[in-house]
N, C-alpha and C positions, 0 to 999 in steps of 0.2 A: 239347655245349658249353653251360658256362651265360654265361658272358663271353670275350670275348677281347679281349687286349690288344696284343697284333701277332703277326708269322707264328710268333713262338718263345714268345708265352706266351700260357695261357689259364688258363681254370678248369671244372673238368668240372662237371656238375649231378649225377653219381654217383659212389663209392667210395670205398678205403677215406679216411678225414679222419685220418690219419695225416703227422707229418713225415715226411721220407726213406722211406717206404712203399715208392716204386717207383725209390729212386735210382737209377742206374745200370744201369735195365732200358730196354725199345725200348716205344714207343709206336706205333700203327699211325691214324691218322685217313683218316677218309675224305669227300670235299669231298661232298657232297649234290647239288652242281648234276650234276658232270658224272661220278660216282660212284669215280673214282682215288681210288687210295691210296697214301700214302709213310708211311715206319716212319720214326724219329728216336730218339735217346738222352735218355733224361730226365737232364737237371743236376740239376734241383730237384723237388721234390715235396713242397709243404708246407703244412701243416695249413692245411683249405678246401678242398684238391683244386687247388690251382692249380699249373701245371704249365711248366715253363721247359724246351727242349728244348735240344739241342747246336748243332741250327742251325736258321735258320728254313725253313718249308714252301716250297713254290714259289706256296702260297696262303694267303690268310690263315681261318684257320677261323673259320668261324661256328656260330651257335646252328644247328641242324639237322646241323649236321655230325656224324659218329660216331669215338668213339675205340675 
């Protein structure tokens, strides 16, 4: 994660920098602290890599985190 803006939107520090690249495909992130994982449906996906899910995580991701 390069930013986040709350549990349902961030911005990756990798891939493609593509609008709609990954719309309506599943995202998988994984918290760093305690190493879970929860998948979500990507809404948005737009140039920059930022990324707006269908619903928010049960945590909010941070930089260290993995998608």
């Amino acid at each position: 994660m390069a930013t986040v803006t709350d549990a349902n939107e961030f911005t990756l520090t990798a891939g493609i920098d593509v609008n709609d690249a990954f719309w309506q495909n599943t995202i998988q992130v994984e918290d760093a602290t305690d190493g879970h994982r929860e998948i979500r449906y990507i809404d948005e996906w737009l140039t920059g890599r930022e990324v707006l899910v269908d619903e928010p995580f049960s945590f909010t991701p941070a930089p260290g985190d993995r998608a």
